[in-house]
Jmol script that loads the backbone (N, CA, C; Angstrom):
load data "model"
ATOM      1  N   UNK A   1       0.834  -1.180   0.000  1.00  0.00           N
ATOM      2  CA  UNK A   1       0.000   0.000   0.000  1.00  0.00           C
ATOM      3  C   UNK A   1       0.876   1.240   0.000  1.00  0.00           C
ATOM      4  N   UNK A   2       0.522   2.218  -0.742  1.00  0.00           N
ATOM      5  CA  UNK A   2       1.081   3.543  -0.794  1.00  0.00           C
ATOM      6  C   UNK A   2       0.253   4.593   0.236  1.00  0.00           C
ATOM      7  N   UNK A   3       0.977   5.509   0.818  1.00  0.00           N
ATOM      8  CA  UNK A   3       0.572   6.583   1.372  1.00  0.00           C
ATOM      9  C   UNK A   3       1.386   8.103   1.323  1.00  0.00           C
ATOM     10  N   UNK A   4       0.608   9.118   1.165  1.00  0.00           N
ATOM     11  CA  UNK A   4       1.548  10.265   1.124  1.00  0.00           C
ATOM     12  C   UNK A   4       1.753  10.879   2.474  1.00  0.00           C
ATOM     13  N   UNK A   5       2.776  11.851   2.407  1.00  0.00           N
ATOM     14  CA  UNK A   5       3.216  12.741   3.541  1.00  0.00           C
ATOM     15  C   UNK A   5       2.603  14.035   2.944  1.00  0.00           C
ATOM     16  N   UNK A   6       1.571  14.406   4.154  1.00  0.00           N
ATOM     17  CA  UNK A   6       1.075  16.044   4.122  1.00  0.00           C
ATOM     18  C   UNK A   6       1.877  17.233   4.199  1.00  0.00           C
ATOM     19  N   UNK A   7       1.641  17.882   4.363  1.00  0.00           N
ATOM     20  CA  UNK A   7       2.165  18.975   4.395  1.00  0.00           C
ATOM     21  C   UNK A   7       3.194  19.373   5.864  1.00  0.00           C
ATOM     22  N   UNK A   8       1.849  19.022   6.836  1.00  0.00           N
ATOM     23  CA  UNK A   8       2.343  18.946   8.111  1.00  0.00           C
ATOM     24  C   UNK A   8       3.821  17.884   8.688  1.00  0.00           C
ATOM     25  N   UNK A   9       3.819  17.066   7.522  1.00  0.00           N
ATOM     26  CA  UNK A   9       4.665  15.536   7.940  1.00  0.00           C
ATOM     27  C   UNK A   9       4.191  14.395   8.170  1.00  0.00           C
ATOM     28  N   UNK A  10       2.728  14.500   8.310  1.00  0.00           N
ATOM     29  CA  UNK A  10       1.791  13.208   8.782  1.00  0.00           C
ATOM     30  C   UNK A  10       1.679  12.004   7.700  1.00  0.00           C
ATOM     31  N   UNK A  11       1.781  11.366   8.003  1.00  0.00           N
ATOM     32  CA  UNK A  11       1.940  10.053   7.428  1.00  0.00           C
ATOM     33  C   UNK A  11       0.247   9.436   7.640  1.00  0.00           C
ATOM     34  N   UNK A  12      -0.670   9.130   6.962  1.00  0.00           N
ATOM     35  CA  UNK A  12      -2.123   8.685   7.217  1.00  0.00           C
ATOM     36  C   UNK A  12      -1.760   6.891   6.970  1.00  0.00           C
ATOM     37  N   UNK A  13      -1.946   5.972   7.606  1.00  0.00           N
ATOM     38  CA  UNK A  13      -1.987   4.641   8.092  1.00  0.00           C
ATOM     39  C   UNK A  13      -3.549   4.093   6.999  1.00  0.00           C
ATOM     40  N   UNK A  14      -3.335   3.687   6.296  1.00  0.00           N
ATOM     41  CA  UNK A  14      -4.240   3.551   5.645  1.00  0.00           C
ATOM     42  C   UNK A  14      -5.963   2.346   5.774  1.00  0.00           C
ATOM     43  N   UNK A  15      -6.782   2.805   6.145  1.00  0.00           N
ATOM     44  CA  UNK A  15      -8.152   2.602   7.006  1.00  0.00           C
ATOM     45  C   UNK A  15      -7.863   1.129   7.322  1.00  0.00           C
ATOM     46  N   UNK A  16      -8.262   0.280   5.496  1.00  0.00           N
ATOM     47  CA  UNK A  16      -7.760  -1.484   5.753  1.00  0.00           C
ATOM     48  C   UNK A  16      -6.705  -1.571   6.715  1.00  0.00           C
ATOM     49  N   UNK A  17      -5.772  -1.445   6.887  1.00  0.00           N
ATOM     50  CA  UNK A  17      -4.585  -1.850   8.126  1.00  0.00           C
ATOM     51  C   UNK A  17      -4.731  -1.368   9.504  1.00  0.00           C
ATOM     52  N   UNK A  18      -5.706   0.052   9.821  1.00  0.00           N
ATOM     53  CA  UNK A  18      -6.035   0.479  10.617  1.00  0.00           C
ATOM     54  C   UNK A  18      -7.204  -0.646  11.660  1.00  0.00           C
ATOM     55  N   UNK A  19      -7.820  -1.135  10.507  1.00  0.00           N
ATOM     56  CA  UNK A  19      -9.157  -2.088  11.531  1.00  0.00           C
ATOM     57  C   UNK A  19      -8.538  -3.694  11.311  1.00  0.00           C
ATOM     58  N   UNK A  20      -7.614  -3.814  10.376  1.00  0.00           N
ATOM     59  CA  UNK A  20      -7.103  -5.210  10.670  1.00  0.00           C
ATOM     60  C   UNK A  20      -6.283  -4.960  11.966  1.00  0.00           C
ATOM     61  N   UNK A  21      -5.653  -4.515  12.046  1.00  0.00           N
ATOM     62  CA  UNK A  21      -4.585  -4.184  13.734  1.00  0.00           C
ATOM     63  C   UNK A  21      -5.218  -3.581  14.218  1.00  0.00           C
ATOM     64  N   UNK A  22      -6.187  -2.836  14.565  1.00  0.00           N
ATOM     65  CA  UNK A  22      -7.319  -2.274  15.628  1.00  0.00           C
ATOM     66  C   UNK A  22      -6.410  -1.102  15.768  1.00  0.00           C
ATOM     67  N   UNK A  23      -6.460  -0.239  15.179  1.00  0.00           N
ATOM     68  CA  UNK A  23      -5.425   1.148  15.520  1.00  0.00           C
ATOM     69  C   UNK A  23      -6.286   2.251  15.595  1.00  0.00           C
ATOM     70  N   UNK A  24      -6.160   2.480  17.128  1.00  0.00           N
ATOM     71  CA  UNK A  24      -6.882   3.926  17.468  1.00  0.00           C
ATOM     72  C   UNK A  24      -6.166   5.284  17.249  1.00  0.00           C
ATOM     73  N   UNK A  25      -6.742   6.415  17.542  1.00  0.00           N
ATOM     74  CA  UNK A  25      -6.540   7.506  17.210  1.00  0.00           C
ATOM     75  C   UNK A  25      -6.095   7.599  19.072  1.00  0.00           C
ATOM     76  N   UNK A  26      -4.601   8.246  19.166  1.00  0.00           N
ATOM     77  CA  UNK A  26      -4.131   8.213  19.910  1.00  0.00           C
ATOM     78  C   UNK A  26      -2.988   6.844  20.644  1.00  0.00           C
ATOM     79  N   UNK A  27      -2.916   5.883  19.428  1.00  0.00           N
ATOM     80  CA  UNK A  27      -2.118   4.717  19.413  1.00  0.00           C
ATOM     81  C   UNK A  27      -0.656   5.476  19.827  1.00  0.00           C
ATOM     82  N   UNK A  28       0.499   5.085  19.856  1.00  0.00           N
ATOM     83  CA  UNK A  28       2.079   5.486  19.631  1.00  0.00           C
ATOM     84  C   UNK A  28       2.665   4.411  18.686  1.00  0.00           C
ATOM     85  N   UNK A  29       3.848   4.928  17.958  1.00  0.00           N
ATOM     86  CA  UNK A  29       4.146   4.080  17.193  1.00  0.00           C
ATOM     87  C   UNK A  29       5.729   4.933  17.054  1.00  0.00           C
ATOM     88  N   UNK A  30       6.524   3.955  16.594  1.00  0.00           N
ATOM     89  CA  UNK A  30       8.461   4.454  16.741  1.00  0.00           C
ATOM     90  C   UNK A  30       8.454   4.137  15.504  1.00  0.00           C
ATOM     91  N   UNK A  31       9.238   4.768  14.605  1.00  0.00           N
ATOM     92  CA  UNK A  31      10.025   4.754  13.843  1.00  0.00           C
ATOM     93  C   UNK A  31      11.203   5.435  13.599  1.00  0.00           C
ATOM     94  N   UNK A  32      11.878   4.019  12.883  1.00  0.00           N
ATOM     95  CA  UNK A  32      13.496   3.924  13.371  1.00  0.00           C
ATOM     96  C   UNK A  32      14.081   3.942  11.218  1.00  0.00           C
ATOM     97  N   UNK A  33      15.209   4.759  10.874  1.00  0.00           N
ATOM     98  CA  UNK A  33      15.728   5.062   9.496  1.00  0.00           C
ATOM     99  C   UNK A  33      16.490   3.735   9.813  1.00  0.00           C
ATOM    100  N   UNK A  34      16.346   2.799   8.933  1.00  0.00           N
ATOM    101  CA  UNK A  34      17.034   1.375   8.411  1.00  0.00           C
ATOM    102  C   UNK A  34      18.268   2.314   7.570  1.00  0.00           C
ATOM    103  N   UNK A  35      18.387   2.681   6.734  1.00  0.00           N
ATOM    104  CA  UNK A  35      19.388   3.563   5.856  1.00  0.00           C
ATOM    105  C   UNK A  35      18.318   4.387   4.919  1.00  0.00           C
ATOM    106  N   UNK A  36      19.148   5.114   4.530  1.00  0.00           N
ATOM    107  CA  UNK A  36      18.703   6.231   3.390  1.00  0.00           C
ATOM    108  C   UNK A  36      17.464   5.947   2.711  1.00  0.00           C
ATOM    109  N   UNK A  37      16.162   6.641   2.456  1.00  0.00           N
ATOM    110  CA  UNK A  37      14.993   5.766   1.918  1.00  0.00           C
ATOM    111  C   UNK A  37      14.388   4.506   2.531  1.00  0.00           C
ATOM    112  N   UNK A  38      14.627   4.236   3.918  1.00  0.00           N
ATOM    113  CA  UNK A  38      14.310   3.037   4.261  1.00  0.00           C
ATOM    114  C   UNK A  38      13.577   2.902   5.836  1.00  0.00           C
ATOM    115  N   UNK A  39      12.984   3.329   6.262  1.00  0.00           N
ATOM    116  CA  UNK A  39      11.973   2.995   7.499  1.00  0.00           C
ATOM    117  C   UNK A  39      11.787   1.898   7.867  1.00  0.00           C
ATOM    118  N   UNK A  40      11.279   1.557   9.227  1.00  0.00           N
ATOM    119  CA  UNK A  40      10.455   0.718   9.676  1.00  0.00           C
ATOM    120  C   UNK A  40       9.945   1.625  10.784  1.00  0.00           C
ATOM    121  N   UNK A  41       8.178   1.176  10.990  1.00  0.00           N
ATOM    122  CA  UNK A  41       7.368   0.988  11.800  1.00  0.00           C
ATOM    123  C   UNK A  41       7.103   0.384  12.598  1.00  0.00           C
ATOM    124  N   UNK A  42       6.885   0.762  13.803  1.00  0.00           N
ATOM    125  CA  UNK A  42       6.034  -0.997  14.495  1.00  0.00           C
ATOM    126  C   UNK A  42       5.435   0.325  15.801  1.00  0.00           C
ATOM    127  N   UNK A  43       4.355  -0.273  16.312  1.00  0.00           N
ATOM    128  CA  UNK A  43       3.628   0.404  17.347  1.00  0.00           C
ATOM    129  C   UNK A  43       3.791   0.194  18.925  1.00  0.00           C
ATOM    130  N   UNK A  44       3.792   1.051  19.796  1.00  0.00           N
ATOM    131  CA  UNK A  44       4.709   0.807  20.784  1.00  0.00           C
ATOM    132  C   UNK A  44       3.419   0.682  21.659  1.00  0.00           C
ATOM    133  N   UNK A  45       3.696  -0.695  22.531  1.00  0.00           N
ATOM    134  CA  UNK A  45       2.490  -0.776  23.387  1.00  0.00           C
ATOM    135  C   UNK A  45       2.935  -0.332  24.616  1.00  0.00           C
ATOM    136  N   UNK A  46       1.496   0.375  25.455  1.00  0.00           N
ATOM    137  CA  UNK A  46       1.698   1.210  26.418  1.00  0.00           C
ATOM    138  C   UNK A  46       2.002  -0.109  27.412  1.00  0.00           C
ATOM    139  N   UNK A  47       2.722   0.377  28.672  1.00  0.00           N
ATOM    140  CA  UNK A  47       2.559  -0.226  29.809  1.00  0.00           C
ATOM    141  C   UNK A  47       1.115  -0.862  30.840  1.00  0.00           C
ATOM    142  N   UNK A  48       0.846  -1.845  31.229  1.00  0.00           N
ATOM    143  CA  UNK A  48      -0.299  -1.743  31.627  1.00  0.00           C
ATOM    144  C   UNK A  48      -0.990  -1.175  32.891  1.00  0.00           C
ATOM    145  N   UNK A  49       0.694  -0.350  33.283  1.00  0.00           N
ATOM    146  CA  UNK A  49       0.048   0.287  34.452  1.00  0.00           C
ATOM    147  C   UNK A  49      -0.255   1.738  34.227  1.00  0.00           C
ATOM    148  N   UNK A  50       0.033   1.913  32.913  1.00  0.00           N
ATOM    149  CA  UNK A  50      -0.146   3.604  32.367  1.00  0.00           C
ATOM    150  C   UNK A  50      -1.151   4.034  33.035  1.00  0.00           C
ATOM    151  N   UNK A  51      -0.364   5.644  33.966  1.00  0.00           N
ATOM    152  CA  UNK A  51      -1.471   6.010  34.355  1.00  0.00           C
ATOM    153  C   UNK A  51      -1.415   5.904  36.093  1.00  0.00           C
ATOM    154  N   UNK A  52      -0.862   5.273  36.467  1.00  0.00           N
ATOM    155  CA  UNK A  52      -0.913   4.532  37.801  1.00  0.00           C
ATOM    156  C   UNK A  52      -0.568   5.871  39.234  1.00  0.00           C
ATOM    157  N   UNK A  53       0.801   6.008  38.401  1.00  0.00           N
ATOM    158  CA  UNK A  53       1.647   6.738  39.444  1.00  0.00           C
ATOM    159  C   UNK A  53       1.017   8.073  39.572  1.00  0.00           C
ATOM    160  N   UNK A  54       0.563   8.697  38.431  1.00  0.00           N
ATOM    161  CA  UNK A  54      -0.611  10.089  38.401  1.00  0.00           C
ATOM    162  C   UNK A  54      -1.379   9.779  38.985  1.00  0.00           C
ATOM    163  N   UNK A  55      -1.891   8.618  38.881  1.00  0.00           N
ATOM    164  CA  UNK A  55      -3.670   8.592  39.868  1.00  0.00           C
ATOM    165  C   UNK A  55      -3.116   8.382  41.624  1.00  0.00           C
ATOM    166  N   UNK A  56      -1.957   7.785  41.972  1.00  0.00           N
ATOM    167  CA  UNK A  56      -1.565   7.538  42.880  1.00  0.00           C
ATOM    168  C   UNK A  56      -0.719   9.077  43.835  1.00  0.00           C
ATOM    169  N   UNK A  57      -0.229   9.977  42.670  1.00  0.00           N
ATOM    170  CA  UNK A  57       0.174  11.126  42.762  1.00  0.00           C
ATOM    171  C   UNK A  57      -0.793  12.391  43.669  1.00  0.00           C
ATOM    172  N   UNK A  58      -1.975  11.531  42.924  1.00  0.00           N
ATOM    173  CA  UNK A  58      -3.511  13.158  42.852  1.00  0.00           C
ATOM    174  C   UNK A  58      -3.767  12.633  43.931  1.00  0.00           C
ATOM    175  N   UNK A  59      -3.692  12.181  44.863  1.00  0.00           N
ATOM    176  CA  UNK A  59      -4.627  11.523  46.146  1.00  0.00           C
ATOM    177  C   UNK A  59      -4.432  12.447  46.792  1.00  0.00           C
ATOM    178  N   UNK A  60      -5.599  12.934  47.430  1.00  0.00           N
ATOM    179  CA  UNK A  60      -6.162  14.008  48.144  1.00  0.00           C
ATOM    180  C   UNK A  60      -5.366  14.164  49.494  1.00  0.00           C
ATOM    181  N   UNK A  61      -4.920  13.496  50.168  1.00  0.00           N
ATOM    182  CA  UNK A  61      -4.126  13.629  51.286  1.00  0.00           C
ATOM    183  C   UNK A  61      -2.931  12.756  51.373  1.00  0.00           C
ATOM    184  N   UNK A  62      -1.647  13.629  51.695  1.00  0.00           N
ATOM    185  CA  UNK A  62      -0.393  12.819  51.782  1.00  0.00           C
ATOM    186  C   UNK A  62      -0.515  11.565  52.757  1.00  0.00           C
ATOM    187  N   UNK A  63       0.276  10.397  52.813  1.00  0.00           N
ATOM    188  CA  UNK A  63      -0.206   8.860  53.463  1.00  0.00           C
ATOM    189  C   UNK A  63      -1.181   8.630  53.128  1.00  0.00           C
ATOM    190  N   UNK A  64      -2.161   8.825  52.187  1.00  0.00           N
ATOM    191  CA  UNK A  64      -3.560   8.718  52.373  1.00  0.00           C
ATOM    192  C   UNK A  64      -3.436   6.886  51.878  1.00  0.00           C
ATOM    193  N   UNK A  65      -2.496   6.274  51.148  1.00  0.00           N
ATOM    194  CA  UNK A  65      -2.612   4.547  51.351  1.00  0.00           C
ATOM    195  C   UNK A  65      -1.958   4.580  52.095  1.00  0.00           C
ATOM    196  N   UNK A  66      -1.994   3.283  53.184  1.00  0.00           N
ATOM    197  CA  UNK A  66      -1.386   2.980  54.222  1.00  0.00           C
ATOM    198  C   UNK A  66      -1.248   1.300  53.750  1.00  0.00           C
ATOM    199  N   UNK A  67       0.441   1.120  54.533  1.00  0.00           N
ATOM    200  CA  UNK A  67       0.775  -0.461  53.967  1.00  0.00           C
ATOM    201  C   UNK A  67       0.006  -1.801  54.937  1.00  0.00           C
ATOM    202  N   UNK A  68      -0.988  -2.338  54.622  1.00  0.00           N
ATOM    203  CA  UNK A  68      -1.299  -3.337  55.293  1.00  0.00           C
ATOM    204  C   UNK A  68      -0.683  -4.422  55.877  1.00  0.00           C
ATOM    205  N   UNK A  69      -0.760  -4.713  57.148  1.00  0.00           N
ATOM    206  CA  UNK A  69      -0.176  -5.268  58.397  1.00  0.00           C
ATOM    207  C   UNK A  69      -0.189  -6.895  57.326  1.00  0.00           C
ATOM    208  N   UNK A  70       0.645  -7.675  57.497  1.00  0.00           N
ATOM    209  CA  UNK A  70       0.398  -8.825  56.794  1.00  0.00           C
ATOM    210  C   UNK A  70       0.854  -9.849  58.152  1.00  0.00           C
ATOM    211  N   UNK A  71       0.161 -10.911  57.779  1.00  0.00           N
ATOM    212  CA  UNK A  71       0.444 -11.743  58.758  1.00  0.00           C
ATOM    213  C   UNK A  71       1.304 -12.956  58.549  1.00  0.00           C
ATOM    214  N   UNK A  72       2.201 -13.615  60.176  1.00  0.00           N
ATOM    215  CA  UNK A  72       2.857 -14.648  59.466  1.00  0.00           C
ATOM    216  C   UNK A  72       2.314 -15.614  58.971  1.00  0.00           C
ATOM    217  N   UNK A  73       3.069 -16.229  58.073  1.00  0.00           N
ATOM    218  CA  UNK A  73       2.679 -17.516  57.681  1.00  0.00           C
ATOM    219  C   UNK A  73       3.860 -18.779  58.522  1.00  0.00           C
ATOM    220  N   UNK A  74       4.759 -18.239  59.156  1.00  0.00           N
ATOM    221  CA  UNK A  74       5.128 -19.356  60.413  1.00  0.00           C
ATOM    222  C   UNK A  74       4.228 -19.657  61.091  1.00  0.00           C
ATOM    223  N   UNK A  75       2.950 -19.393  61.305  1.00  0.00           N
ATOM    224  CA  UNK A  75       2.131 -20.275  62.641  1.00  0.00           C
ATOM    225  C   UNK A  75       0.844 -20.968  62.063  1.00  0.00           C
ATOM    226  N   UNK A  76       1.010 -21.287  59.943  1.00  0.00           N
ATOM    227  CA  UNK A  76       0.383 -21.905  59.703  1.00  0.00           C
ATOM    228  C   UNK A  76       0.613 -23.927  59.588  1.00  0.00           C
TER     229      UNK A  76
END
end "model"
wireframe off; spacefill off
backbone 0.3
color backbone group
């Protein structure tokens, strides 16, 4: 498949390849120059905790998790 570069630099992923690989608007993707004229693509999957440390960040009061007491397992 062919695609052009806009004006802006954007590269458009063309629809068929978009819903065979399920590619949303807001995906990430790296590309790396093989040599002169030569690209590769591939799409960079997020972490699955994306997101974590911000939501863990915004908590309304400092200590606000506290580490739970765990118990032994010597007196099972």
């Amino acid at each position: 498949m062919q695609t052009v570069v806009s004006t802006k630099g954007q590269i458009v992923i063309p629809a068929e390849l978009r819903m065979k690989d399920s590619i949303r608007p807001g995906d990430k993707f790296e590309i790396k120059k093989i040599r002169s004229g030569e690209y590769s693509i591939r799409r960079v999957e997020e972490a699955p905790n994306k997101g974590l440390t911000d939501w863990l960040m915004a908590c309304p009061v400092k200590d606000y998790f506290q580490p739970i007491p765990s118990e032994s397992t010597d007196t099972l």
